[in-house]
C-alpha positions in Angstrom: -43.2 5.2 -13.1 -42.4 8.4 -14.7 -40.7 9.6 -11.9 -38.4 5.8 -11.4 -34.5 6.4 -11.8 -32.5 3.0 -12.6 -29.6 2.8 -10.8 -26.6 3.3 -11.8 -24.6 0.4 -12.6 -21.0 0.1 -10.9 -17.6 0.4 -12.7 -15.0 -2.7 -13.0 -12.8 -0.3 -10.0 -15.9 -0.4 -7.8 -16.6 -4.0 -8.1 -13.0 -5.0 -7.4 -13.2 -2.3 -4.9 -15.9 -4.3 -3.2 -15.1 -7.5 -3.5 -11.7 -6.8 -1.9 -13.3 -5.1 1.0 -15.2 -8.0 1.3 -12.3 -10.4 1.5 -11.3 -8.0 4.1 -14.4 -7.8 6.0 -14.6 -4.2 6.3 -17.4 -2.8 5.0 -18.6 0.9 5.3 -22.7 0.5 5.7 -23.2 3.5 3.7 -20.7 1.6 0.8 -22.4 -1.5 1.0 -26.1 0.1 0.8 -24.3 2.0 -2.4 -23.2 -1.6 -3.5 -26.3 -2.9 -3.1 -28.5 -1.0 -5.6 -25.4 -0.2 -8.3 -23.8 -4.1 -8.4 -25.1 -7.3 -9.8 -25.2 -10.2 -7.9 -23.6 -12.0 -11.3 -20.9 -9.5 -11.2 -20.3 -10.0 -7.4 -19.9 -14.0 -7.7 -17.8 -13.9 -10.9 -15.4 -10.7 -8.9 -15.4 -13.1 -6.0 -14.4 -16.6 -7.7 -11.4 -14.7 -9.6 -10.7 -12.8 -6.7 -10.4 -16.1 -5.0 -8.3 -17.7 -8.0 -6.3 -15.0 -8.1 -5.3 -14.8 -3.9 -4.7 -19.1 -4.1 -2.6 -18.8 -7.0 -0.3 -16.0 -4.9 -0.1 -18.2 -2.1 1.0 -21.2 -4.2 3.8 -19.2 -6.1 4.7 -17.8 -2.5 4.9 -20.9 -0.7 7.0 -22.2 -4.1 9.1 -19.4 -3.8 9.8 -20.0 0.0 10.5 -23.8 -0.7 13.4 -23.0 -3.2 14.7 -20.7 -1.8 15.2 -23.2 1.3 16.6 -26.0 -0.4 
């Protein structure tokens, strides 16, 4: 026990960092391992689900944009 390090926990940069990569699907096995011991799985699903918000909510002011500009 005395000789136990906790892991460092990840900065906001790393877990956007990953969860971008992820949305990608290019992962580094050596950053995911890293990922795996510094991030929470919390932090992961709450990254993901705005990371999700924020990529539909592009696409709808894209498509928007597209549509009046057409008309």
């Amino acid at each position: 026990m005395a000789g136990e390090q906790t892991p460092k926990s990840a900065s906001p940069l790393q877990l956007a960092k990953a969860v971008f990569w992820s949305f990608l699907g290019i992962r580094r096995r050596a950053a995911h391992e890293s990922d795996v011991t510094q991030l929470k799985p919390a932090q992961v699903i709450i990254a993901g689900l705005v990371g999700a918000a924020i990529f539909v909510l592009s696409l709808v002011l894209l498509v928007k944009f597209i549509v009046s500009r057409a008309a």
